[in-house]
C-alpha positions as CSV (number, residue, x, y, z in Angstrom):
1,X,-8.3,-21.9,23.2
2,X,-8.2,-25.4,24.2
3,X,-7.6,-29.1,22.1
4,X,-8.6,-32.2,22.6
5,X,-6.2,-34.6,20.4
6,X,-7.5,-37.8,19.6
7,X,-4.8,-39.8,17.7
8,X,-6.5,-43.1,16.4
9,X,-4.2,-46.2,16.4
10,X,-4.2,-48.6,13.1
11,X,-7.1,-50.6,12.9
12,X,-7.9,-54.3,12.4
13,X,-10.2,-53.3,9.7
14,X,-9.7,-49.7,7.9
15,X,-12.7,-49.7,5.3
16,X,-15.1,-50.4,8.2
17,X,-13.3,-48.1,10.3
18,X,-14.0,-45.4,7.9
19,X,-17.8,-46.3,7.2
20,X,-18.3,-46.0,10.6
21,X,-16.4,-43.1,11.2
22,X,-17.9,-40.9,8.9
23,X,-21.4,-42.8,8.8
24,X,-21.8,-43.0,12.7
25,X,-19.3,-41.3,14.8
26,X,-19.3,-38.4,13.3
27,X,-23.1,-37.5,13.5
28,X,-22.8,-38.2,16.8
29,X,-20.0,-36.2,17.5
30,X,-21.5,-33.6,15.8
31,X,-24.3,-33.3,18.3
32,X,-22.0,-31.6,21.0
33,X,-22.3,-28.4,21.3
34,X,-19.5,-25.2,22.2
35,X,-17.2,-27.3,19.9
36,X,-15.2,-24.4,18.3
37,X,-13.8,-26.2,15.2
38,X,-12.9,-29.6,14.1
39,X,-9.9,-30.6,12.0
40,X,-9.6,-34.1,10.7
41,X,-6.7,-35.7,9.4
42,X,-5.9,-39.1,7.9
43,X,-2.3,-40.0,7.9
44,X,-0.5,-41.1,4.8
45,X,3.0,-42.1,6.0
46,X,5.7,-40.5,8.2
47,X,9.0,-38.7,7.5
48,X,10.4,-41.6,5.4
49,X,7.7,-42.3,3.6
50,X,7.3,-45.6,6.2
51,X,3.7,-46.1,7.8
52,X,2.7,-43.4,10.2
53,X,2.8,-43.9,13.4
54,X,-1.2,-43.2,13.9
55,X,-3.5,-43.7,11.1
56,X,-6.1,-41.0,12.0
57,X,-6.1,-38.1,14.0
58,X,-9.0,-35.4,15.4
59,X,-8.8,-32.3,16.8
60,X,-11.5,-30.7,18.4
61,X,-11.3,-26.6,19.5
62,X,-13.1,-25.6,22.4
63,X,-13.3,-21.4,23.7
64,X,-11.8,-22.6,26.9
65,X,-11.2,-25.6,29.5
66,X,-14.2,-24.8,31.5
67,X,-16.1,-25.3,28.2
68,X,-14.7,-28.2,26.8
69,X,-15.2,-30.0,30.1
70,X,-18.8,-29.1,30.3
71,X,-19.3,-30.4,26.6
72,X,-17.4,-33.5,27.0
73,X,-19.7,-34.6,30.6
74,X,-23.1,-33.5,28.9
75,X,-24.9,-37.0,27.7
76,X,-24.0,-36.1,24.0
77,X,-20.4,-35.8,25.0
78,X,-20.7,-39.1,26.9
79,X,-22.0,-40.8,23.9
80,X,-19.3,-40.0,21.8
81,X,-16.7,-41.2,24.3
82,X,-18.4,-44.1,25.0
83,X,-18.9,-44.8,21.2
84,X,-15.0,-45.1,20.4
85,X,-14.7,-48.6,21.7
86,X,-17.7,-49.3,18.7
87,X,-15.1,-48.8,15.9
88,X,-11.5,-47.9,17.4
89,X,-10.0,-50.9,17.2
90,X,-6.6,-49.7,17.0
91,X,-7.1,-47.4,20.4
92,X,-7.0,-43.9,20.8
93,X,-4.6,-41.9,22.5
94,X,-6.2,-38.3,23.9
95,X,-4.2,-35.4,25.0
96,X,-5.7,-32.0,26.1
97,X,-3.5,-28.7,25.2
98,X,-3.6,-25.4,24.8
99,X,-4.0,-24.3,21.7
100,X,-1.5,-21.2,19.5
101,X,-1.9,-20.1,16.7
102,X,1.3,-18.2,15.9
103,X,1.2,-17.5,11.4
């Protein structure tokens, strides 16, 4: 199985982030298909109780690479790429990995 990591930077404004996360974004998001699974976390501090180094972060499963690259290049896959500068004002990092799931 593959990932896609998004780890969302602190942004200028987190109530609006939020509203538009879950009122916008996420709809969109929602409208690509072959996604496997999505987890969603919102960080609450690191190790030391300190602010967390990213404030949000989104994982999205795919069966394999082939697939996830074929979702994210289909027009609803664009749209949600291209909607991240609309609300990500803290920037987002992306990583792709391979996915275990060992317990």
């Amino acid at each position: 199985m593959i990932k896609a990591t998004l780890l969302y930077g602190h942004p200028v404004d987190a109530l609006a982030f939020e509203k538009y996360y879950y009122e916008t974004h996420l709809p969109l998001s929602s409208k690509m298909q072959n996604v496997s699974k999505v987890d969603l976390t919102k960080f609450v501090s690191d190790t030391t109780g300190g602010k967390p180094a990213y404030y949000r972060m989104a994982e999205l499963h795919f069966p394999d690479q082939a697939t996830m690259q074929q979702t994210m290049a289909s027009p609803e896959g664009q749209a949600a790429v291209a909607d991240l500068a609309n609300f990500a004002t803290g920037g987002v990092t992306v990583m792709i990995g391979e996915a275990e799931n060992v317990l």
